[in-house]
N, C-alpha and C positions, 0 to 999 in steps of 0.2 A: 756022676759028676759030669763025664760027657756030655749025657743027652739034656744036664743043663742047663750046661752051654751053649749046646746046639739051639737050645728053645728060648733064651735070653735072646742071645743072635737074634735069631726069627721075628722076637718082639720088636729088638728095634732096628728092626730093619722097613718091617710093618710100620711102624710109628712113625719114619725120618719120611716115608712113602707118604703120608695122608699129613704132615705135616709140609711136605712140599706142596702136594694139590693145591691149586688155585683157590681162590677164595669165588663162593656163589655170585655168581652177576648178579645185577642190581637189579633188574627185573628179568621175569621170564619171556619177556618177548625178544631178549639179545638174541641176536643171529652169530650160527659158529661159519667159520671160514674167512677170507678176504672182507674185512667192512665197506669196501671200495665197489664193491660191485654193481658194474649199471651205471657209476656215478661217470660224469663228462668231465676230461680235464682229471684226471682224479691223482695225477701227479702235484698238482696245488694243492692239494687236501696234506696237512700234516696229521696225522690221528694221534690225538692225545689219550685220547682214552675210550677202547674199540664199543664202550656200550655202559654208556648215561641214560639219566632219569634226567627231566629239567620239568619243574611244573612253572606255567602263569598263562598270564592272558592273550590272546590274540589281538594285534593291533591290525594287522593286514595282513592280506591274502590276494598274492597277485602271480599268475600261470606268469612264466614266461616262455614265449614263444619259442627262441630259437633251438633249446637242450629239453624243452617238455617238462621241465620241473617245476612244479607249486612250488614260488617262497611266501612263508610265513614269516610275522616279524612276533615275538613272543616277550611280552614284556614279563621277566624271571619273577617269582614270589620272592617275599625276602628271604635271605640266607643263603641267595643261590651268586653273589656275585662273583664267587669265584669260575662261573663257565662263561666270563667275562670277559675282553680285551680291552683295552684303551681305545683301540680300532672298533669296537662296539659302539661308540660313542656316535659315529658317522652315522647311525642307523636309528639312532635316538637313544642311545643304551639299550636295545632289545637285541634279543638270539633270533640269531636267521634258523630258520627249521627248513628244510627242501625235502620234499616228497619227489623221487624221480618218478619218470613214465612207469619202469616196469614193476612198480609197486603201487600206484593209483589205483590199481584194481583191487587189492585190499587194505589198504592205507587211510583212515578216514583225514576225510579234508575238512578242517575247521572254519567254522564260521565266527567272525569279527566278533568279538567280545565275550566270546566262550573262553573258559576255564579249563584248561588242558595240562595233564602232562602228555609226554613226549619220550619216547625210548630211539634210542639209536648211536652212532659212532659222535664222537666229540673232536669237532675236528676244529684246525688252522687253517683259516681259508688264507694262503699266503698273496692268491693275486690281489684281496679286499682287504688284507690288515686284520682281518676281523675272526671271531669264533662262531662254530654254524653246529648242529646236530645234522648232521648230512652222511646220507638220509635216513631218513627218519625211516625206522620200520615199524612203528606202531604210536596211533594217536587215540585216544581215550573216547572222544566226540566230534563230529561232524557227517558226512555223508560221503561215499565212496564214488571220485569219479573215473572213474578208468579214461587211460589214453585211447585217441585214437588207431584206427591201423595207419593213419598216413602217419600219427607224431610218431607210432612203434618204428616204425618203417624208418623214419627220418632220425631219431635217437640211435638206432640200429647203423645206418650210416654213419653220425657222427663218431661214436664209441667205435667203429673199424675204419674211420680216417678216408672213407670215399666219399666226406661233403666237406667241401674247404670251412675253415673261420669267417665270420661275419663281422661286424660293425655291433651285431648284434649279443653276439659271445660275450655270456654272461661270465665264460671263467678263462 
């Protein structure tokens, strides 16, 4: 009767274990640790949800200069309004995707009116009102542009506070 007990025990204690585990990420390119990393400003990022899918189409694709990150404007498939803001709306209703510098080196960069999804952190950009996948660690199509050493160098700056803010400070 003991060692029935003891082994009942043991089940569910086993069982309360794997029914806590987390549930599977949504794709396998979700990164473990901090989602924030690399990112500029990443104190305005709210993270709603450390690692989304978002599929649709690419409206634009514009580097900006002063933090080194590619924004993408991603017009969502249907069913995805909910990785939405009202603050989306500023943007034409589309999801901001930003690929930072030190992922441009394996991050493919999309070309306008390509069909993509999109893995990465789901965040509240609070300085823009708006909802962003930032950044993005994994894009399905386009072509891979890595930073330079001067944006690495210069991003590297920014992210340890030895280049003042700009006019140009996107966050």
């Amino acid at each position: 009767m003991r060692l029935l007990l003891v082994l009942l025990t043991l089940v569910m204690v086993v069982a309360g274990c794997a029914l806590r585990r987390s549930a599977q990420p949504p794709s396998p390119h979700c990164r473990s640790g901090s989602p924030l990393v690399g990112v500029y400003h990443p104190q305005r990022l709210k993270v709603k949800s450390r690692c989304r899918v978002a599929v649709g189409t690419v409206e634009e694709v514009k580097p900006e200069v002063y933090d080194g990150d590619v924004h993408i404007r991603l017009r969502l498939d249907p069913g995805q309004d909910g990785l939405l803001s009202s603050g989306n709306a500023r943007v034409g209703g589309a999801l901001i995707v930003e690929i930072i510098p030190w992922d441009r080196a394996r991050v493919l960069v999309p070309a306008v009116g390509q069909r993509i999804p999109v893995v990465g952190p789901w965040v509240d950009d609070t300085a823009h009102g708006w909802f962003e996948i930032h950044p993005a660690w994994w894009i399905s199509a386009g072509s891979i542009q890595p930073a330079s050493a001067d944006e690495l160098r210069r991003v590297d700056r920014l992210l340890h506070g030895l280049e003042p803010a700009s006019a140009e400070d996107d966050g």
